[in-house]
C-alpha positions as CSV (number, residue, x, y, z in Angstrom):
1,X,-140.6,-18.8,-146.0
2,X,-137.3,-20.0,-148.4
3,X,-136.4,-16.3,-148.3
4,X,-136.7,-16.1,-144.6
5,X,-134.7,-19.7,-144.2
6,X,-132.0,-18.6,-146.6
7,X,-131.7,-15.6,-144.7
8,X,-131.5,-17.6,-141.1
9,X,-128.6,-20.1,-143.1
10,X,-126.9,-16.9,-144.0
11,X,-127.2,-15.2,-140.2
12,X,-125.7,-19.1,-138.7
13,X,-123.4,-19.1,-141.9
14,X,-121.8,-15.6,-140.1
15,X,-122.2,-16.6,-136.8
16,X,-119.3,-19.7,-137.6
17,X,-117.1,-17.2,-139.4
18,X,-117.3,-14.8,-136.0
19,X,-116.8,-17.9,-133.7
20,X,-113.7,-18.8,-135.5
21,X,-112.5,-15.1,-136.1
22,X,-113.1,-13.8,-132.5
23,X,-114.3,-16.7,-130.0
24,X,-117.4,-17.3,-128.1
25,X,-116.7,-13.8,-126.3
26,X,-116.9,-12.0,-129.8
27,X,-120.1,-13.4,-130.7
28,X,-122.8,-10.2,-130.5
29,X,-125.7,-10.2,-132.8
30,X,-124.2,-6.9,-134.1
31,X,-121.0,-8.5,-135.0
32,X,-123.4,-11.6,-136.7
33,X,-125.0,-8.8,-138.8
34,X,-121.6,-7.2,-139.8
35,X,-120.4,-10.3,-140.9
36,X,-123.8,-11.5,-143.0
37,X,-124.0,-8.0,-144.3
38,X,-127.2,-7.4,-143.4
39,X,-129.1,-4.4,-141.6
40,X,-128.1,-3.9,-138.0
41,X,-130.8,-6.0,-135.9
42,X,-131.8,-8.6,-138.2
43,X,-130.6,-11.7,-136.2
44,X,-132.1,-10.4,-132.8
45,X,-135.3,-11.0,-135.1
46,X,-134.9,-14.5,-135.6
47,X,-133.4,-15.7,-132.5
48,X,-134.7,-14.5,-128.8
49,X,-131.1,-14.3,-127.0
50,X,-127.6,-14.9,-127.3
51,X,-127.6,-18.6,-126.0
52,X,-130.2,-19.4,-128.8
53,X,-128.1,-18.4,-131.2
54,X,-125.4,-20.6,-129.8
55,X,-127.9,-23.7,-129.6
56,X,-128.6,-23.0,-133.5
57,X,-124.7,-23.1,-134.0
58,X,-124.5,-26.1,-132.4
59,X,-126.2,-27.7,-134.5
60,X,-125.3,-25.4,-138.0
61,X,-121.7,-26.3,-137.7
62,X,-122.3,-29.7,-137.8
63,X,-124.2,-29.7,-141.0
64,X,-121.5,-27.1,-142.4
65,X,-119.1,-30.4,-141.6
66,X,-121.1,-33.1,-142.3
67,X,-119.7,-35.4,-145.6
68,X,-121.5,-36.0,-149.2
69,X,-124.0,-38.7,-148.4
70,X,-124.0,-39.6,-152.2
71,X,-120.1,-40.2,-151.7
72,X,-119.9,-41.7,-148.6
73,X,-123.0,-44.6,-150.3
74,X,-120.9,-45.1,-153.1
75,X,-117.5,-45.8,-151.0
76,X,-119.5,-48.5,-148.6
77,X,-119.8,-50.4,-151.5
78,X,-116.3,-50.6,-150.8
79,X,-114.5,-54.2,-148.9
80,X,-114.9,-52.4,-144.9
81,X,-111.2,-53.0,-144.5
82,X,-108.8,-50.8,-142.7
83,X,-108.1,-49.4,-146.1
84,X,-112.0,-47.8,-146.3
85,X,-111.5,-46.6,-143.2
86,X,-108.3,-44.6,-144.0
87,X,-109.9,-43.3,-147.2
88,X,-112.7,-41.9,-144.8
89,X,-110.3,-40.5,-142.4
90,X,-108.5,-38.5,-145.1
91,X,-111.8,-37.2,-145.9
92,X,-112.0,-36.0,-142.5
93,X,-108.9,-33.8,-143.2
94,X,-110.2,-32.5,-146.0
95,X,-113.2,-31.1,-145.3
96,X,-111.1,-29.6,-142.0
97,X,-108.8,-28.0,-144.4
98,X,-111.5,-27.0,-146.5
99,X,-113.8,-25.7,-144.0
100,X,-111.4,-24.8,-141.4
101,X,-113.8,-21.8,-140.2
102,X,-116.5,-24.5,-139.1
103,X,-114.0,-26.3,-136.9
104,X,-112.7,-23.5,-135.4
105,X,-116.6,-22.3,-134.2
106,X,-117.0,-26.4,-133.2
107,X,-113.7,-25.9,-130.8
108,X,-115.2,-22.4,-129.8
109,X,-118.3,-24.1,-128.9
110,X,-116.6,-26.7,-127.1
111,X,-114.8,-24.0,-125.0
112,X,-118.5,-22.5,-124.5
113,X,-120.1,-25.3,-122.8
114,X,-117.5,-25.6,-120.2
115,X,-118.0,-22.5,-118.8
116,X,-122.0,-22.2,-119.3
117,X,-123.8,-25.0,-117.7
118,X,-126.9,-24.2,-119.7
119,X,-125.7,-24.1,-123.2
120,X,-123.9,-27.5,-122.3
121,X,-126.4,-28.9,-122.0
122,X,-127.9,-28.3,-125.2
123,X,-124.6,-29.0,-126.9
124,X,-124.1,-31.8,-125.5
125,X,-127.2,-33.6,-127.5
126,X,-125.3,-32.7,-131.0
127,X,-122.2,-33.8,-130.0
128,X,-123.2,-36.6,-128.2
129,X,-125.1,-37.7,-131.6
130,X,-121.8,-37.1,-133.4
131,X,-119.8,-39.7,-131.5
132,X,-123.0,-42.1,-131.7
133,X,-123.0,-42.1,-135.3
134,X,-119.2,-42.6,-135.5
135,X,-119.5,-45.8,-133.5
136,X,-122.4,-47.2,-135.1
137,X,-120.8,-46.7,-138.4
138,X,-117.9,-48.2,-137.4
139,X,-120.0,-51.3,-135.6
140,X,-122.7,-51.7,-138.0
141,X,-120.2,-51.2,-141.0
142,X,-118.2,-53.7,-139.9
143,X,-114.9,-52.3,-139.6
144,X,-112.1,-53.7,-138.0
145,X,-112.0,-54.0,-134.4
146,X,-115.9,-52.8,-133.1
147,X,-116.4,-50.1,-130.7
148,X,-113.5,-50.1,-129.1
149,X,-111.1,-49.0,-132.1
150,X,-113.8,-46.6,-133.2
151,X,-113.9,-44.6,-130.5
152,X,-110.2,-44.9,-130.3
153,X,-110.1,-43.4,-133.5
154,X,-113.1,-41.1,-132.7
155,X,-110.6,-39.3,-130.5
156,X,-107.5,-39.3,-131.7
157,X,-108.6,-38.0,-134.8
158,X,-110.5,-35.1,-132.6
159,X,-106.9,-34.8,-130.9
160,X,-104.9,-34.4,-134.3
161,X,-106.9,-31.8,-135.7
162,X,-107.3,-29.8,-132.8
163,X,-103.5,-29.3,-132.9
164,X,-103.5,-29.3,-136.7
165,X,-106.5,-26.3,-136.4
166,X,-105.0,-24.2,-133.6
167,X,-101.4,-24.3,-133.7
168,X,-100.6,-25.1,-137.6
169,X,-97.0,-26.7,-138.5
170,X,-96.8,-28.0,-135.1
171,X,-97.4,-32.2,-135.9
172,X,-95.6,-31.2,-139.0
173,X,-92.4,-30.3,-137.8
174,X,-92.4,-33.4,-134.9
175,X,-92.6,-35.6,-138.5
176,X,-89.0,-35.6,-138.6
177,X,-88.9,-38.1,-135.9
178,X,-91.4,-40.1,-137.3
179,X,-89.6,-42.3,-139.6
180,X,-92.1,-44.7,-140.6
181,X,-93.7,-41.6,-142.1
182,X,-91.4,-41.3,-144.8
183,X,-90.8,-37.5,-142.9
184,X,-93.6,-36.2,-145.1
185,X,-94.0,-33.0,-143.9
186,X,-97.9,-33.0,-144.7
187,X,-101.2,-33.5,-142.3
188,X,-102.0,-36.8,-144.1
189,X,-99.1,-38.6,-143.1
190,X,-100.2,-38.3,-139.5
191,X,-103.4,-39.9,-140.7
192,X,-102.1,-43.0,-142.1
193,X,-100.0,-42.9,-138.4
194,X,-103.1,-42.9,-137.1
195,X,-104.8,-45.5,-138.8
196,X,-101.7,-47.9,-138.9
197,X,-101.0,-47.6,-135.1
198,X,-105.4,-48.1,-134.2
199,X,-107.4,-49.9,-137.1
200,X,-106.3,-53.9,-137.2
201,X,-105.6,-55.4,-140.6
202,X,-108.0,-58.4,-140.3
């Protein structure tokens, strides 16, 4: 059974590296067995169609981008100030940067579910759990200025690294005409932007 779910993490491991290689369109389970390396046919054996496969993605690529739970503890021991909430923002970038395959797939999904009604439907319970735990972090944590700011944040932090992901250099070069940014010409600048201009100093 640990074999069998190794070899299903490795399959949905592939699946994110074709997502953000080729799009939705180039996902085939031949070209999910070409990337894991394995014999031709193995992921039709562990999921039944295509839009499984996707439904397992869904919800893969959010554990591929989820943050150290050990870290994250230790920081809430932290004042919840806007200053926590920048140092959890830069995180963000980080693991983008670092993972930059699993946010591609999660844009790729994105794309997905508008044009297939069915699969939006069961990507929409993943996502939908993403922005819920955002908010309630945000509420329940304590940070400044309650839902409202969270989900402000929520989305212009979605925004950012959609442009940051898809068309790289792009919010670097408009720095320039930033000048409470110091014109660094680096992601995390646009962060602290971003946190300055939405989180309240309270």
């Amino acid at each position: 059974m640990v074999r069998n779910d190794e070899r299903r993490t490795r399959l949905l491991d592939a699946g994110i590296e074709v997502l953000a290689a080729a799009g939705a369109r180039g996902l085939t389970f031949r070209a999910v067995d070409a990337r894991a390396e394995v014999p031709m046919g193995t992921a039709s054996n562990y999921f039944t169609s295509r839009t499984a496969l996707l439904r397992e993605l869904g919800a893969h690529v959010f554990a591929r981008l989820a943050p150290d739970a050990a870290l994250v503890a230790d920081r809430m021991h932290a004042v919840h100030d806007r200053e926590l909430e920048r140092t959890f923002m830069h995180d963000i970038v980080d693991r983008a940067q670092a993972d930059r395959a699993a946010h591609l797939a999660l844009i790729e999904l994105r794309l997905e579910a508008a044009r297939d009604p069915e699969f939006r439907v069961a990507f929409l319970g993943p996502m939908r759990g993403g922005l819920d735990t955002a908010l309630r972090d945000h509420v329940d944590g304590g940070f400044p200025g309650g839902a409202g700011v969270g989900l402000a944040l929520y989305l212009a932090m979605n925004g950012m690294l959609l442009e940051h992901l898809t068309l790289p250099g792009s919010i670097e070069a408009a720095l320039d005409a930033a000048s409470d940014a110091g014109h660094q010409r680096d992601i995390h600048a646009v962060v602290d932007l971003l946190v300055d201009a939405i989180v309240p100093v309270v």
